[in-house]
N, C-alpha and C positions, 0 to 999 in steps of 0.2 A: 416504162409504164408504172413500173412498182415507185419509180421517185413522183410520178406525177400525182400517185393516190396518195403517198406520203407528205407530199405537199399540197393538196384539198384538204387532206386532215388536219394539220397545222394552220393551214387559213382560217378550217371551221372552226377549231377548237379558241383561236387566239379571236376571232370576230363573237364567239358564246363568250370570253371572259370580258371584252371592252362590253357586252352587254348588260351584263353580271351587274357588273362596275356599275355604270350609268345608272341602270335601276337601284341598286341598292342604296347606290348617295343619294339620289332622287324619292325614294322612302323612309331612309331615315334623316337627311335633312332638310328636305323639301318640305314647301307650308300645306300644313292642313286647314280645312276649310274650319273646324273647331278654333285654331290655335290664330285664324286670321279674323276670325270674328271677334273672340278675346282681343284682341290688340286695339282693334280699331271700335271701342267700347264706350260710353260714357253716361257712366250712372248721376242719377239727380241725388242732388243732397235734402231736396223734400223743402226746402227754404227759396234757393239762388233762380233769379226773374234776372232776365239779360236785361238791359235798359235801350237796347238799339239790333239791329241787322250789322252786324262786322261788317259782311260782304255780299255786294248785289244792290240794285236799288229797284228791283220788282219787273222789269220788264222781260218779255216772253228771252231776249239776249242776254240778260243778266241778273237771273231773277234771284231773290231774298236768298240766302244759304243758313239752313238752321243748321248748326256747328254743335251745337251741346244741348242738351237737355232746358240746360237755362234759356235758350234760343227757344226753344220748343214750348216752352211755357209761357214764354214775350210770345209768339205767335200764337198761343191761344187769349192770349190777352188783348192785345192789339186787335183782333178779327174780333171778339167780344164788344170791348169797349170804342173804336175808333172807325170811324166807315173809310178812314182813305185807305186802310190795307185790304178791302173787301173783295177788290178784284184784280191782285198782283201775282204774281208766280213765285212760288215757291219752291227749293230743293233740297232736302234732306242731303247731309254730308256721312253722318254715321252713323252709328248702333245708339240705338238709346236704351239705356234700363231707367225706366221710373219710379225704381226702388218699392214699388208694392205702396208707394205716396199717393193721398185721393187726389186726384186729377182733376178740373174741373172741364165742361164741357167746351168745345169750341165752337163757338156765337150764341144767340139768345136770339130771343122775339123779332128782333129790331134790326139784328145783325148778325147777316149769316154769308158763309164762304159763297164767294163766287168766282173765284179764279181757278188756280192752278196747284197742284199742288204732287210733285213726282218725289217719292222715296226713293228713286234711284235705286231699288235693292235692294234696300239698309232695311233694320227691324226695328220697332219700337216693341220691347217689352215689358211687364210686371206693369202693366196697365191698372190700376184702379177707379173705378167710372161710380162711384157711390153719391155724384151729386145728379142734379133733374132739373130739366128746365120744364118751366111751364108756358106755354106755346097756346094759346085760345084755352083756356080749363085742359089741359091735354099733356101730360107728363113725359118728354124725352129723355128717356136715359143712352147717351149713344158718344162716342168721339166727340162727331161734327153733328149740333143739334140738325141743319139741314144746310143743305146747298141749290144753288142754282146757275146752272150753266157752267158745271166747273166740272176739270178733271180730277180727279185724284188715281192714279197709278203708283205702278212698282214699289206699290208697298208692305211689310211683312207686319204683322201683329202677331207675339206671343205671349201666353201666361197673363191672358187677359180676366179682369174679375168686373161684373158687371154688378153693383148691390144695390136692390130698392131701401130709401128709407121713410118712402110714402106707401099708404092704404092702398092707392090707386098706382098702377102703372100702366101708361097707353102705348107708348110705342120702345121696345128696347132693340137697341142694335150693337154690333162694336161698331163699325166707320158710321154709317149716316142711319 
């Protein structure tokens, strides 16, 4: 009897230290969710406009992949300025910091989102939205001036700055 409780003891004690074990390497080398957002980051240099989509060609199977900031900034250009991206899918790949750069809106009057548009997760931060569109006399300060029929999900926004630099302000949002 005395060797059977001598040996539960030795099982427990030796099953407490592989536990030990496990968590401890699991805490201090295991990724933190800080230290994985950092990684997979990418700040705008307030200048750099992609001049194309790398990867994707819009369709709900393989839709546009904005990859960097520069990407991010051709997508709001491109939906701005051109109606054939108006109703494609888009997907965020990573973290964006937009370096506290004025940002301009994403579409106008004329042209405005109406596809797809999934952040997968990812965050866009240090937003600065200090320009406005004008919309019938009617002043947007917002992301995406409007949409229609379109999703936008799984998306983070932080360290967002919203700044009028009209008399008038009609409608303010961050996304729409």
């Amino acid at each position: 009897m005395y060797k059977k409780k001598k040996a539960l003891k030795m099982l427990s004690l030796l099953l407490f230290i592989v536990v030990a074990i496990f968590f401890s390497y699991s805490f201090f080398f295991g990724p933190s969710t800080y230290s994985e957002f950092n990684k997979n980051i990418d700040v705008w240099d307030g200048k750099t406009i992609s001049t194309n989509f790398t990867y994707g060609n819009g369709s709900i199977d393989n839709p546009y992949q904005i990859t960097s900031s520069a990407d991010f900034l051709y997508f709001q250009k491109v939906i701005s300025e051109d109606k054939t991206y108006l109703d494609k899918n888009y997907v965020l790949t990573t973290n964006l910091d937009l370096n506290n750069f004025s940002f301009p809106n994403i579409g106008n009057k004329n042209n405005y989102f109406r596809g797809n548009f999934d952040g997968c997760g990812y965050t866009i931060s240090n937003i600065n939205l200090d320009t406005s569109t004008d919309i019938d006399g009617e002043n947007y300060h917002s992301l995406f001036v409007r949409i229609e029929n379109s999703t936008i999900k799984n998306l983070n926004i932080s360290n967002e700055k919203i700044i009028s630099n009209t008399e008038k302000t009609d409608h303010v949002s961050l996304l729409i």
